[in-house]
VMD Tcl script that draws the C-alpha trace (Angstrom):
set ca {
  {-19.49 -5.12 -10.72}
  {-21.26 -7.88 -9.27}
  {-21.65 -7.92 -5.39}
  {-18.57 -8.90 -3.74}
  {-17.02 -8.84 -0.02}
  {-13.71 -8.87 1.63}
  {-14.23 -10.85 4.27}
  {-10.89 -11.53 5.58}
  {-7.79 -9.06 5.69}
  {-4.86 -9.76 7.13}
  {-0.79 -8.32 6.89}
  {2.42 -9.24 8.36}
  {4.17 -6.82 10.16}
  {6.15 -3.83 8.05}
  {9.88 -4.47 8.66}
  {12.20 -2.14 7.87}
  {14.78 -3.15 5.10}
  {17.74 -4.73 6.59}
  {16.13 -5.03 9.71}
  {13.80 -7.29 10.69}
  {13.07 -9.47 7.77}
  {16.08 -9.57 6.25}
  {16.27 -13.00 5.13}
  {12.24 -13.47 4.67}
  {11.57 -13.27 0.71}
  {8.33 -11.87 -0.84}
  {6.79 -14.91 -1.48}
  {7.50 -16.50 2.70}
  {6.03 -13.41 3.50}
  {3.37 -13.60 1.50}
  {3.01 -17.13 2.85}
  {2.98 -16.18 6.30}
  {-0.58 -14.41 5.28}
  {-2.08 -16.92 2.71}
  {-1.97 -19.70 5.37}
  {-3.05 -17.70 8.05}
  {-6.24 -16.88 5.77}
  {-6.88 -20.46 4.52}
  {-6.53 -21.10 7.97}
  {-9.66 -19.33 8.88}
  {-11.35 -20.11 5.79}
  {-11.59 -23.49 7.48}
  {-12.30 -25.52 4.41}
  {-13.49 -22.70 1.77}
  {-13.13 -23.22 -1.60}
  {-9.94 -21.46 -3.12}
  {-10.06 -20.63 -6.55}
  {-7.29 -17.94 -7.45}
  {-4.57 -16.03 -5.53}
  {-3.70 -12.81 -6.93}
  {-0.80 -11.02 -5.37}
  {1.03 -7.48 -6.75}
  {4.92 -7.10 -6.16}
  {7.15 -4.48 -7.71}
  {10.95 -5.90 -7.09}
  {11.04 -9.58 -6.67}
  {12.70 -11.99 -8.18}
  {10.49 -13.21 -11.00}
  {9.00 -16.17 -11.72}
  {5.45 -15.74 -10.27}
  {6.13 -14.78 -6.70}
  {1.78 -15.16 -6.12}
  {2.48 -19.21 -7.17}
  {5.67 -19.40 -4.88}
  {4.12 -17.85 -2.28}
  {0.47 -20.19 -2.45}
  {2.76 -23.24 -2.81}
  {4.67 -22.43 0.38}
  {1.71 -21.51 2.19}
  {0.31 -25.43 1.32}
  {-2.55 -24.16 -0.98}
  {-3.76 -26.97 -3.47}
  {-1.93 -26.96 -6.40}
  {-4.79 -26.85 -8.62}
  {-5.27 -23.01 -7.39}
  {-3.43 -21.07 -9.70}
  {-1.92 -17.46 -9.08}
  {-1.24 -14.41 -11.09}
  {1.32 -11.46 -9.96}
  {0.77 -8.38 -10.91}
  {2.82 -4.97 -11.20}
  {1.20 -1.53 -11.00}
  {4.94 -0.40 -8.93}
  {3.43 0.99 -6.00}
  {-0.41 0.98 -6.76}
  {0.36 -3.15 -7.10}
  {-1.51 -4.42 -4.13}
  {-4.18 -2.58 -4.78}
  {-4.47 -3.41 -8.41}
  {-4.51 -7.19 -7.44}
  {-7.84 -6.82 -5.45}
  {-9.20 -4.52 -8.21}
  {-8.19 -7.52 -10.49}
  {-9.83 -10.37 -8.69}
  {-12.95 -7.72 -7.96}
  {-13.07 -7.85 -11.79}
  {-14.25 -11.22 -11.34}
  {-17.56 -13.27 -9.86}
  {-16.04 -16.27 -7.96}
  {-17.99 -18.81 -6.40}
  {-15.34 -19.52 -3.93}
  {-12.31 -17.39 -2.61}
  {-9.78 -15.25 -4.08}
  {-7.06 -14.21 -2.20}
  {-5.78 -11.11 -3.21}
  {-2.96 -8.22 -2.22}
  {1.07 -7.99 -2.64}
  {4.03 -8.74 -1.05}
  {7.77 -6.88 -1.31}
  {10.74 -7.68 0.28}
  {13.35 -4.63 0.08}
  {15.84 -6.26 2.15}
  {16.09 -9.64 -0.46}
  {15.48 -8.26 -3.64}
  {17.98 -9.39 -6.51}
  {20.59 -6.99 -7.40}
  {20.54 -6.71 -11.15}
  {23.14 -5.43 -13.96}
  {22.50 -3.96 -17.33}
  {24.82 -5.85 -19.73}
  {28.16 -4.35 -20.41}
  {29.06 -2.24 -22.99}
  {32.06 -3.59 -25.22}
  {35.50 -2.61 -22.97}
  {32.84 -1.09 -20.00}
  {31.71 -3.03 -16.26}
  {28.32 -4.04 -16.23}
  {26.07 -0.72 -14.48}
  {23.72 -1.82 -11.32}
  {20.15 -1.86 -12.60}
  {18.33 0.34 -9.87}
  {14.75 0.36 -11.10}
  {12.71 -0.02 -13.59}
  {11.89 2.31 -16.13}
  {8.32 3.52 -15.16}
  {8.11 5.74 -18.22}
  {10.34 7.00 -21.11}
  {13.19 8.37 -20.92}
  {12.57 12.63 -20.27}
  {9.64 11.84 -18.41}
  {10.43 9.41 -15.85}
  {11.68 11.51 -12.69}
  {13.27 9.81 -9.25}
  {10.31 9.80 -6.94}
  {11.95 12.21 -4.44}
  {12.62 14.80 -6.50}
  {8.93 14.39 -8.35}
  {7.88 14.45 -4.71}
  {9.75 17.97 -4.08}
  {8.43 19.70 -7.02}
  {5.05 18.78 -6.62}
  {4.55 20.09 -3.08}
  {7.01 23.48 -4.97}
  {3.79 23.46 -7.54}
  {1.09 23.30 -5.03}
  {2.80 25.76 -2.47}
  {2.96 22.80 0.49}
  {5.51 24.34 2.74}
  {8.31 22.07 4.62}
  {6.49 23.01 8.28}
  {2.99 21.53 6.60}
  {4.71 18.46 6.11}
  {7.07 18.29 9.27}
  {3.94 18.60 10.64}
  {1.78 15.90 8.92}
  {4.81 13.54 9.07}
  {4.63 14.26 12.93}
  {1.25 13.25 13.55}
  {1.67 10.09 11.32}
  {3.89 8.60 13.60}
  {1.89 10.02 16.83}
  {-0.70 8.84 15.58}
  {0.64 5.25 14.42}
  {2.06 4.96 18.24}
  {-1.37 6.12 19.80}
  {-3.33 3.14 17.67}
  {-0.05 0.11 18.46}
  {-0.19 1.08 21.92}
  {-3.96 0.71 21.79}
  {-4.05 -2.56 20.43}
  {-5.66 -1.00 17.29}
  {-3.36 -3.20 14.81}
  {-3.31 -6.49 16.92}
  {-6.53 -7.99 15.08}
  {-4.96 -7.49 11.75}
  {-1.31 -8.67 12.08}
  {0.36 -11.98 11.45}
  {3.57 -12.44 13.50}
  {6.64 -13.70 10.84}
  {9.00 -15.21 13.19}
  {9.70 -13.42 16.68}
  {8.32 -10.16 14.97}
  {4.16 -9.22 15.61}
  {4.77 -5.50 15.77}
  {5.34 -2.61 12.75}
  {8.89 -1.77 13.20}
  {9.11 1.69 11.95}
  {6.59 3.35 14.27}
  {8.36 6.20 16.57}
  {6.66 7.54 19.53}
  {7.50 11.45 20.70}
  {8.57 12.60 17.15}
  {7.59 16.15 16.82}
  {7.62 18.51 13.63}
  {10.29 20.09 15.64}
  {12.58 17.39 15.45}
  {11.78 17.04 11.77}
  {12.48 20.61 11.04}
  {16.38 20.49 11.62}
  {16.52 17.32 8.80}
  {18.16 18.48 5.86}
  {16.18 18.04 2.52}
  {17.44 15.56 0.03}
  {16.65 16.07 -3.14}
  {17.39 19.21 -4.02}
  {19.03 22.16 -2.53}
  {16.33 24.54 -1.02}
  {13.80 21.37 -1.60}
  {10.93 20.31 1.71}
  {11.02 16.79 1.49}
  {13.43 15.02 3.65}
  {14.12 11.78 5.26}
  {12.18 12.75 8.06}
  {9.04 13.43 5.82}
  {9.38 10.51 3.04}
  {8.35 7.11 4.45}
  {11.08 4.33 4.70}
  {12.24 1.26 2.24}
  {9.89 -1.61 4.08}
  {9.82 -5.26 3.75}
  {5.56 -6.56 4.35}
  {2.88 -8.11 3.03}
  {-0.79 -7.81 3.04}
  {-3.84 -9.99 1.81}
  {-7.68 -10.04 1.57}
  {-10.12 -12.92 1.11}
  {-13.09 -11.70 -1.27}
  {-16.13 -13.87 -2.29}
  {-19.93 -12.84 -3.51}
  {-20.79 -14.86 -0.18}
  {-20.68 -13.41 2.99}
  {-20.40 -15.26 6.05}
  {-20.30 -12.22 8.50}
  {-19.20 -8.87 8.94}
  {-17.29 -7.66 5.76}
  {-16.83 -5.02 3.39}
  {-18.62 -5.22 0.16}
  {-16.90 -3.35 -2.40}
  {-18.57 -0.53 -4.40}
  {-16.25 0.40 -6.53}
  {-12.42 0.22 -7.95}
  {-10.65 1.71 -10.39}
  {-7.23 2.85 -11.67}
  {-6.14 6.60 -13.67}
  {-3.58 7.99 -15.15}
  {-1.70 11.34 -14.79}
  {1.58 13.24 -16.22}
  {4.51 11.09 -15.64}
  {6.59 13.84 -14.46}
  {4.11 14.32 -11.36}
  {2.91 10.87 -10.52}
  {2.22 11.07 -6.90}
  {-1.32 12.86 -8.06}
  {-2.39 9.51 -9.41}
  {-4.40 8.56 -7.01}
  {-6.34 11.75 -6.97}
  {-8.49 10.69 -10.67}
  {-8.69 7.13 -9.10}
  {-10.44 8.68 -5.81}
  {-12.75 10.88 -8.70}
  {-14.15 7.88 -10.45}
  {-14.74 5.51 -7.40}
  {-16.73 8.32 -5.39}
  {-18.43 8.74 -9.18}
  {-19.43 5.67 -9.68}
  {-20.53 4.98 -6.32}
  {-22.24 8.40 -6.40}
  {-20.72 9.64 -3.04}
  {-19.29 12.63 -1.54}
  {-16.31 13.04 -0.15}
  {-18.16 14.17 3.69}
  {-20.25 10.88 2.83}
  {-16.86 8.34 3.58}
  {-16.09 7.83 7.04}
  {-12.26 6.24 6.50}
  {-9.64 7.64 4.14}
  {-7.07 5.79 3.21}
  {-3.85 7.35 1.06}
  {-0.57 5.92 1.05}
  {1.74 8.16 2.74}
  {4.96 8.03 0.77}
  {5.77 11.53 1.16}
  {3.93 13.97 3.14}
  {3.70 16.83 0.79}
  {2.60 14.30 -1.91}
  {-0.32 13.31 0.20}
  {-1.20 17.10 0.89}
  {-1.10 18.06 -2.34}
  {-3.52 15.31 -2.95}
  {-5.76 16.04 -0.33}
  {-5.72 20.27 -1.46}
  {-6.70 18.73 -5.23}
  {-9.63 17.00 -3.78}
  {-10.77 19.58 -1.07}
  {-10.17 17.19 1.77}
  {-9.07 17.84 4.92}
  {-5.85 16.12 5.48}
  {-6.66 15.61 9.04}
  {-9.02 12.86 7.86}
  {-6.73 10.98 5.90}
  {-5.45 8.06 7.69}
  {-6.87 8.34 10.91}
  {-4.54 5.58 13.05}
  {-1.16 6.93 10.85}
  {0.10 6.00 7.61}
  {3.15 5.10 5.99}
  {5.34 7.53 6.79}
  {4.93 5.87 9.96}
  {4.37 2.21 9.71}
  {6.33 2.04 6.16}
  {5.57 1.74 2.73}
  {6.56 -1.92 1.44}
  {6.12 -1.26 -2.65}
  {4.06 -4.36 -3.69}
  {2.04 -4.60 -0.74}
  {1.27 -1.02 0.34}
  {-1.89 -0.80 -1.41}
  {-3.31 -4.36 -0.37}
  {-2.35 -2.75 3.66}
  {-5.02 0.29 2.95}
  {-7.50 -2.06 2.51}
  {-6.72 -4.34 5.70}
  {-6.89 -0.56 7.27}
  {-10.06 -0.16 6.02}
  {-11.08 -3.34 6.94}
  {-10.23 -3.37 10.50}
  {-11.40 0.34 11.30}
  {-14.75 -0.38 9.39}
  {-15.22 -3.82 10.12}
  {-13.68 -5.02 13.44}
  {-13.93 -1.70 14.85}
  {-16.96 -0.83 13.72}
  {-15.96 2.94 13.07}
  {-18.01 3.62 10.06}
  {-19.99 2.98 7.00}
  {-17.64 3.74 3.73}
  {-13.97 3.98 3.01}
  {-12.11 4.79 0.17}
  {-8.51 3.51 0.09}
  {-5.72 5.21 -2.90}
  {-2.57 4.70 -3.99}
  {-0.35 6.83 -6.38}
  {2.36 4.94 -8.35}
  {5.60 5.60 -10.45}
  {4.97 6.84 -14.04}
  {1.78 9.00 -13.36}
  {-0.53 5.90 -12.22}
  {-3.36 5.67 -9.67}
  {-5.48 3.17 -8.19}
  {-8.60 3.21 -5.80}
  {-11.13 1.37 -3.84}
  {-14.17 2.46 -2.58}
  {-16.12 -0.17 0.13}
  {-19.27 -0.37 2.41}
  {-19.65 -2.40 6.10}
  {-21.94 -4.39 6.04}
  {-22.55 -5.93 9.52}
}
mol new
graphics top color blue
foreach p $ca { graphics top sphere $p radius 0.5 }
foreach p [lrange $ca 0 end-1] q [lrange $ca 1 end] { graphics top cylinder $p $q radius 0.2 }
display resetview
């Protein structure tokens, strides 16, 4: 990989679905960030938008979205779909590349607009509501709750361990808003400039009398599962670097049994610390995306890290996990705890995604 920098990261709000945003599509939120970039590009060159989304409408929301932001129309855009691991796939698709300008790179999802969808009728039969895509054949393709359950069953994570961690997501989350800790970071969309999700004074306690959902006798619940989130999130990466930024050492994406995707990430997190040739005591920031606590632990177990050091100012179960864009927010995280809060040297951000898929970013401050 040839040198290259983030240099810029930025992310709307998370709204929760129905809520807040629930007449922004993907692409005006993914607007809302672009211009705000070009913006402080002041002038750059532009060559390429890149943007992941999982449940949009089609079309090439990344060219909507560039469009509406007033990017030249001689930029082009590509959307891509890795499901959850999208965002992050996008930058790990424009870090595949040298450009001698900018390309803006990260996802976008709107929950609350997304199209409903029907599978054609069967002859004398109503048309059935298309509820996701197939992420891999049929027999191997489990609901993500229920793959969630059975994987903290398999690696003995008990519902109090993820009360727990689900608890200090959200204390956490509320320690770093009321700090100011996201304000550099966020683009207001509309009247809202604050995550929507976040909940101050939730305890494992609390947690502990939610029943579990997907399964009688199961440990993941509603209280322990992140939400269905509308967001977006974008980086600006170039070989040149103007100031402080994070130069990226290494990305890559894995694969694992469909049946237990959420440990996707952890092969992802193996190569990039491999081909960086670091430890995992050598990174200062982790980075997973939360989207259900014992998911995350089992991850963290599988890699011998201590889950306390996984996202540091909360994670999704708190501030929300917006499909498309949740992997493009890590690496804003990363970005502002490394970069515009100076808190370290290296951080790896990782995503697991539906159908036993992974993706991963290793980075550097440079300052």
């Amino acid at each position: 990989m040839s040198d290259l920098f983030i240099t810029h990261a930025l992310r709307t709000p998370i709204g929760t679905a129905g809520k807040a945003f629930r007449d922004v599509t993907a692409a005006d939120l993914g607007a809302a960030v672009l211009e705000e970039l070009v913006r402080r590009l002041a002038g750059a060159d532009v060559e390429d938008v890149v943007l992941g989304n999982c449940m949009g409408p089609g079309g090439n929301v990344a060219r909507v979205a560039a469009l509406t932001a007033g990017i030249a129309d001689q930029v082009p855009a590509l959307t891509v779909d890795r499901q959850c691991a999208s965002g992050l796939a996008a930058i790990q698709v424009a870090a595949a590349g040298s450009p001698s300008g900018y390309v803006l790179a990260g996802g976008v999802e709107s929950a609350s607009t997304a199209p409903w969808r029907f599978w054609p009728p069967a002859s004398g039969a109503d048309a059935v509501r298309y509820e996701r895509a197939p992420f891999a054949p049929v027999g191997r393709d489990p609901a993500m709750g229920a793959a969630a359950d059975a994987l903290a069953e398999m690696y003995g994570i008990t519902r109090a361990r993820q009360d727990e961690y689900a608890a200090r997501s959200h204390e956490r989350a509320a320690a770093a808003q009321g700090a100011g800790a996201f304000d550099s970071e966020l683009v207001p969309v509309g009247s809202r400039a604050t995550d929507e999700r976040i909940r101050a004074g939730l305890t494992a306690e609390r947690l502990g009398k939610l029943p579990a959902v997907f399964r009688t006798g199961g440990t993941v619940t509603a209280g322990n599962s992140c939400g269905v989130n509308d967001g977006a999130a974008v980086v600006a990466m170039s070989t040149a670097r103007p100031g402080p930024a994070l130069k990226v050492l290494a990305a890559a994406s894995a694969g694992v049994d469909p049946a237990l995707p959420g440990l996707g990430l952890v092969p992802a997190v193996q190569k990039v610390l491999k081909t960086a040739g670091l430890s995992p005591a050598e990174i200062d920031v982790w980075e997973f995306n939360e989207a259900f606590a014992g998911q995350v632990l089992a991850c963290c177990d599988v890699l011998g890290l201590a889950d306390e050091r996984v996202c540091p100012q909360g994670g999704a179960l708190a501030l929300g996990h917006p499909w498309g864009a949740s992997g493009a927010v890590l690496a804003v995280r990363l970005f502002t705890q490394l970069v515009t809060q100076e808190g370290g040297r290296y951080g790896v951000a990782a995503i697991a995604a539906g159908g036993g898929q992974g993706a991963a970013i290793l980075v550097e401050a440079c300052r």
